[in-house]
C-alpha positions as CSV (number, residue, x, y, z in Angstrom):
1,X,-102.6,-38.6,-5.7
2,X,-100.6,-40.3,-3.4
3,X,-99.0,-37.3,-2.1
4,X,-102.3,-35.8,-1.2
5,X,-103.5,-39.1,0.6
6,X,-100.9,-38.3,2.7
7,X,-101.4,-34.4,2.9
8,X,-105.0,-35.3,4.0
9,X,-103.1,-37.8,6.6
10,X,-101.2,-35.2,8.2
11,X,-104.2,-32.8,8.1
12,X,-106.9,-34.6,9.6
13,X,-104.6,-35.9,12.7
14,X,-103.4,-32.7,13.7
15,X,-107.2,-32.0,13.3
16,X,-108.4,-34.7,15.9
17,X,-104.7,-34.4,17.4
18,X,-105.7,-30.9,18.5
19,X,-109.3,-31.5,20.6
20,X,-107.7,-33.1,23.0
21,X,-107.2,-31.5,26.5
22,X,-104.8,-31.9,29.6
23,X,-108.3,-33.1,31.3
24,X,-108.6,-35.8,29.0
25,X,-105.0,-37.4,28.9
26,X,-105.0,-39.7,31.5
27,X,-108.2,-41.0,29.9
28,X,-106.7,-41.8,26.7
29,X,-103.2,-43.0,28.5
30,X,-105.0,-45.5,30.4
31,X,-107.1,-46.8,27.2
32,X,-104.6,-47.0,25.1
33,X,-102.6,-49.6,27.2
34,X,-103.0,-53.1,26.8
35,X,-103.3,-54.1,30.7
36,X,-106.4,-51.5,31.0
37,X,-108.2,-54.2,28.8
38,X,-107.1,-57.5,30.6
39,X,-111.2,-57.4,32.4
40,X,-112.7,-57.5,28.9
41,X,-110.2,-60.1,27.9
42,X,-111.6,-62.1,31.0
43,X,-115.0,-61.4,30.1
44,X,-114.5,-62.7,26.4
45,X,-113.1,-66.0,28.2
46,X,-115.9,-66.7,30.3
47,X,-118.4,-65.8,27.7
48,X,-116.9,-68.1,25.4
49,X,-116.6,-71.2,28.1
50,X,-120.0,-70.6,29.8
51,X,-122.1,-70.6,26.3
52,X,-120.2,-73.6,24.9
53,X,-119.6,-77.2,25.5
54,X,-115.5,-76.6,27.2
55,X,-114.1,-78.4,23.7
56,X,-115.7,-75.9,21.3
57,X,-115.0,-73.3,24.2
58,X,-111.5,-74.2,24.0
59,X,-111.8,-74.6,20.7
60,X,-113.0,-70.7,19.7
61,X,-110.4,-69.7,22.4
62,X,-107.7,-71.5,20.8
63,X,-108.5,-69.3,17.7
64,X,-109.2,-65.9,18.9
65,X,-105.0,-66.6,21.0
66,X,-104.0,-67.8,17.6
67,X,-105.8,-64.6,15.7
68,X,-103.9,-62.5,18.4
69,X,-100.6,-63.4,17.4
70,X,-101.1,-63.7,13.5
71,X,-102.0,-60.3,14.0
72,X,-99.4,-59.0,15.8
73,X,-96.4,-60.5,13.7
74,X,-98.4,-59.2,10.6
75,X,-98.7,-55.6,11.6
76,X,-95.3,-56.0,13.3
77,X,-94.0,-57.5,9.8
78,X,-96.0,-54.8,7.6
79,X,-94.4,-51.6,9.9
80,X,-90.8,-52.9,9.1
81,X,-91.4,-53.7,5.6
82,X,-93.3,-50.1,4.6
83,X,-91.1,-47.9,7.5
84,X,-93.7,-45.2,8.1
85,X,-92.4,-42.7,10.6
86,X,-94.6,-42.3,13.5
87,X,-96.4,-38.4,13.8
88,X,-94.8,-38.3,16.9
89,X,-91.4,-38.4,15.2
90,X,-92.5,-36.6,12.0
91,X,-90.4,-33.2,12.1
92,X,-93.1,-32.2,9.3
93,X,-95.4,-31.9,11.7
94,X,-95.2,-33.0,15.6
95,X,-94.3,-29.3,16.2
96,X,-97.9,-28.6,15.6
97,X,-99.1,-31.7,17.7
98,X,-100.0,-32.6,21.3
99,X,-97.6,-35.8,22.3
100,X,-98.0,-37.7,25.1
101,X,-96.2,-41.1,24.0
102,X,-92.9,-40.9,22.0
103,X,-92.3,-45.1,20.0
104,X,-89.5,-45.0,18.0
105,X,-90.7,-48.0,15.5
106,X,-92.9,-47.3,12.5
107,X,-96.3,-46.4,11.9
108,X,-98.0,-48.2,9.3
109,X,-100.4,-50.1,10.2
110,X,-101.9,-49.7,14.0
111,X,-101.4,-52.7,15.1
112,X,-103.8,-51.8,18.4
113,X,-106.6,-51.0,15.5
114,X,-105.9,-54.2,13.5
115,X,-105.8,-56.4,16.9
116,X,-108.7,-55.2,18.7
117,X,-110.7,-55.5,15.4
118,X,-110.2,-58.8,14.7
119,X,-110.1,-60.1,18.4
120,X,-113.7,-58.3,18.8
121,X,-115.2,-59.3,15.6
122,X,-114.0,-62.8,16.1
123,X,-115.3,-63.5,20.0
124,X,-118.4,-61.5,18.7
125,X,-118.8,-64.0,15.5
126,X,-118.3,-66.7,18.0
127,X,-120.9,-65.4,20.3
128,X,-123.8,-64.0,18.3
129,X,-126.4,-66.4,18.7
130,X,-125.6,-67.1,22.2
131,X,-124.9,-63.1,23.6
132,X,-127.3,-61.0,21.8
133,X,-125.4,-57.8,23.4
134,X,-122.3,-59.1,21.9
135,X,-121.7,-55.9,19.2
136,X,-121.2,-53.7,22.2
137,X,-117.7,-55.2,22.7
138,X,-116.9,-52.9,19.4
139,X,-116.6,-50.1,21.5
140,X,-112.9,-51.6,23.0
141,X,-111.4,-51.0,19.3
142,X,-113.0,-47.6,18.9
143,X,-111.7,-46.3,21.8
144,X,-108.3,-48.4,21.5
145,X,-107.9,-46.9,18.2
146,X,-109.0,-43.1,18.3
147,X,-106.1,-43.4,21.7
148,X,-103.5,-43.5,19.2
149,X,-104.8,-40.5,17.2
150,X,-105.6,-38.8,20.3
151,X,-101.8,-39.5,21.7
152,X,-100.2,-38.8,18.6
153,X,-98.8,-42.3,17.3
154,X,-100.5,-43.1,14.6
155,X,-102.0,-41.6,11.5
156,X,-105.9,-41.9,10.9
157,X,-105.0,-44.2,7.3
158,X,-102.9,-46.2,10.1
159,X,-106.0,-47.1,12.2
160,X,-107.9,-47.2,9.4
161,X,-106.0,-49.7,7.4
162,X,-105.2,-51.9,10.4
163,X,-109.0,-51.9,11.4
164,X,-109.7,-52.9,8.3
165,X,-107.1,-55.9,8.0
166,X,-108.3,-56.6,11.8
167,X,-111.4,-57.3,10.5
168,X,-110.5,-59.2,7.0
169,X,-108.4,-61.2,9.3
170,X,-111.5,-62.2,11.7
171,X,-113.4,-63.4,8.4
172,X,-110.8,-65.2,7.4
173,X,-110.4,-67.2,10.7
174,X,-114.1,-67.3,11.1
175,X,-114.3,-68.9,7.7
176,X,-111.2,-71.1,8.5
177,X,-112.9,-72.2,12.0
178,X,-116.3,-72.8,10.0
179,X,-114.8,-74.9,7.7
180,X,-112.7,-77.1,9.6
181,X,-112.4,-76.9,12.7
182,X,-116.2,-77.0,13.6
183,X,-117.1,-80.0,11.7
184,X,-114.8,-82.1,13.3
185,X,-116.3,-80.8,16.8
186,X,-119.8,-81.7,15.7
187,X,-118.5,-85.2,14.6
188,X,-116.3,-86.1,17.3
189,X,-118.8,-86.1,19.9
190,X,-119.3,-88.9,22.0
């Protein structure tokens, strides 16, 4: 069963691997760099400090930064604990694949899927009553995400799974900030 999971892997990335073009790549290069993002970062900032009193601005802030990082060491911590070769580096395969980016750590879980989830679905949990348009900041991760298919990096269960623990992760905090952080807010106010 297992063995086929990862057959089906292989399969369906050299699948999406193989629809890109040479027209497209610069596209994807740009998106799937961190930097490219910085104005939507910016935008989540004022968002957050322009609907919101500047303590529970700072507050929500505080949370997505600290989301950010628990994130990152958890994906970092998860690639070095399960060691999943990237495609890129997979002999099995990369042969057959379109490359443009070569990483030499592991693969498993994408840790631009499982970041841009969570940092999206948080700032958007944090914003719904306030910016109605808010769900349209989902298309960051979906393009983040499909650049690492697209650039041959990462396996689809990769994004998959770290889109899914992006988002477990956002609930989490969500729930965490409900609980205790934004009752002392509402009480605290002079």
């Amino acid at each position: 069963m297992f063995e086929q999971l990862i057959q089906w892997d292989k399969a369906v990335l050299l699948y999406l691997n193989g629809l890109g073009s040479e027209a497209f790549d610069p596209f994807w290069l740009i998106t799937t760099k961190i930097s490219s993002w910085i104005p939507l970062f910016i935008l989540f900032g004022i968002l957050l400090m322009t609907q919101f009193p500047r303590r529970i601005a700072l507050s929500r802030f505080g949370f997505v930064v600290i989301l950010s990082i628990f994130i990152t060491w958890l994906a970092r911590m998860t690639k070095i604990w399960t060691e999943r070769i990237r495609p890129c580096n997979d002999e099995t395969i990369n042969s057959a694949m379109r490359i443009l980016k070569t990483p030499s750590d592991y693969s498993f879980f994408s840790g631009h899927a499982s970041s841009s989830f969570a940092i999206t679905l948080l700032v958007v949990l944090f914003l719904k009553e306030k910016v109605k348009w808010a769900p349209l900041f989902f298309v960051w991760p979906l393009l983040f995400s499909y650049s690492r298919l697209y650039l041959g990096v990462h396996f689809p269960l990769d994004v998959i799974v770290g889109g899914l623990v992006g988002v477990v992760s956002a609930v989490i905090f969500y729930q965490v900030y409900l609980r205790f952080i934004a009752p002392y807010l509402a009480s605290d106010r002079p």
